[in-house]
Structures are given as C-alpha cells and as structure tokens.
C-alpha positions in Angstrom: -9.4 -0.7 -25.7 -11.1 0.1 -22.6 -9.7 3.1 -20.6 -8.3 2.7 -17.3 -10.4 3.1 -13.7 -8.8 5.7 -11.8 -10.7 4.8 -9.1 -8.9 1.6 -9.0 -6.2 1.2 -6.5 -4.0 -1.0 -8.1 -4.5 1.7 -10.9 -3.6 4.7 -8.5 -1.1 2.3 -6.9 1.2 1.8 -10.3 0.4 6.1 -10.8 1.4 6.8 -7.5 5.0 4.7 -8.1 5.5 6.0 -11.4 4.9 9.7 -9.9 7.9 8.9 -7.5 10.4 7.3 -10.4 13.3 10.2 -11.2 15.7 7.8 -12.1 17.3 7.3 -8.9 14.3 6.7 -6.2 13.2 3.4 -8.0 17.0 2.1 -7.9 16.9 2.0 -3.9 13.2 2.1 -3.0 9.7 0.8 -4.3 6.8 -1.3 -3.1 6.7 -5.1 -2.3 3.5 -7.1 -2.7 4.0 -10.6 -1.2 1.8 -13.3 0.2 1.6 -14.5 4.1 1.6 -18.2 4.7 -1.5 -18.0 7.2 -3.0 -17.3 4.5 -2.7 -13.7 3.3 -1.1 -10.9 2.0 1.4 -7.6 2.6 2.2 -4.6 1.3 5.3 -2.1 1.8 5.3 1.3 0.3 9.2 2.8 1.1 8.1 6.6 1.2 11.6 7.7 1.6 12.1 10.7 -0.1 9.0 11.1 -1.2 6.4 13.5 -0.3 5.1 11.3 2.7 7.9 10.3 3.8 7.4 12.5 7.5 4.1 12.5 7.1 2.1 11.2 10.6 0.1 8.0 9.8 -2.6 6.6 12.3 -2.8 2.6 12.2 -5.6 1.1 10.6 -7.1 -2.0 12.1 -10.0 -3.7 10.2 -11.5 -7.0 11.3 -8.4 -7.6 13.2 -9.9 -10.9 14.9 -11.1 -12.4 12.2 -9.1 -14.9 10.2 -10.1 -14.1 6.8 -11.3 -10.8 6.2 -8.8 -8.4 8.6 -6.5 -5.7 7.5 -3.8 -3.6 9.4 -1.9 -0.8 8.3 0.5 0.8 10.1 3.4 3.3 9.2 7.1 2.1 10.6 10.0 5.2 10.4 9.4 5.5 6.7 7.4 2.7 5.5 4.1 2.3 5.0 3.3 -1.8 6.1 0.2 -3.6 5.5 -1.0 -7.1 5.8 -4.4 -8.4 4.9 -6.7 -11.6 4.7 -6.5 -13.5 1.3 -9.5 -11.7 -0.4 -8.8 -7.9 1.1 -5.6 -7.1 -0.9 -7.7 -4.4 -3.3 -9.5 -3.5 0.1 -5.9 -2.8 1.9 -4.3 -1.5 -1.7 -7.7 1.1 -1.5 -6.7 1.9 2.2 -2.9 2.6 1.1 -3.8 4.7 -1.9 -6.5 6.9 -0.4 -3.4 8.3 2.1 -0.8 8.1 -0.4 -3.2 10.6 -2.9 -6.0 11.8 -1.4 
C-alpha cells in the first residue's frame, strides 16, 4: 500500500479537518466542496472555533478574467470561501491549505 503524500492538499485538507474533530465542532461546522454551474467549483472552510478562526486573511485573486483557469479566495467573518475554474480545485484546495497549516 502506498503511503500517503503529505504534500497533497486534499491530504492536508482531510488532516487539517480531522485535527479540528473533538466531538462537538464537526456536529455544527465543517467544509463544503460543491460544484458552480458556470462551470466550476467552491470551497468553505467554517474556522469557527478553531485556531484561525480571528485570524486576518488577504483575498487571493488568480486569473480572475479568465473563464477557466481563475481562482478567488477570500475570508468572510469566519469562513474561509473559495471558488475556482473546473480544473483548479487541487490548485485552490493548495491555496486553502498552505494558510490553514503553514
């Protein structure tokens, strides 16, 4: 069985969540991964009462003109919300994860 990347953000994603689970914090928060109808996808990370929760964010805007390939992250009270092109999501989840653990 090959071992797992840690490199790899979905990876560091699922360790970061996990890292967060007491038994009460994954009953009223988590993280949503849907798909955009233009097309695309988006991510919220609830950081409520978690470390990051009043942490200062600064938006991230990649390719943000260009249909396909753009990405925007942006933190709202205490969600983290991205959305991306259809073939950025590991490029956004990278982007989330790299603030979430450094």
């Amino acid at each position: 069985m090959k071992s797992p990347n840690i490199s790899d953000p979905l990876e560091r994603l699922q360790r970061w969540y996990l890292s967060n689970c007491d038994g009460y914090w994954e009953h009223q928060y988590g993280i949503q991964i849907e798909t955009l109808d233009n097309p695309g996808w988006t991510l919220i990370v609830d950081l409520e009462e978690t470390g990051k929760a009043d942490q200062p964010f600064e938006e991230i805007k990649v390719d943000y003109d260009n249909d396909e390939n753009w990405i925007i992250v942006e933190k709202v009270e205490s969600k983290l919300k991205g959305a991306c092109g259809p073939a950025k999501l590991s490029h956004l989840l990278q982007l989330v994860v790299d603030w979430l653990e450094p």
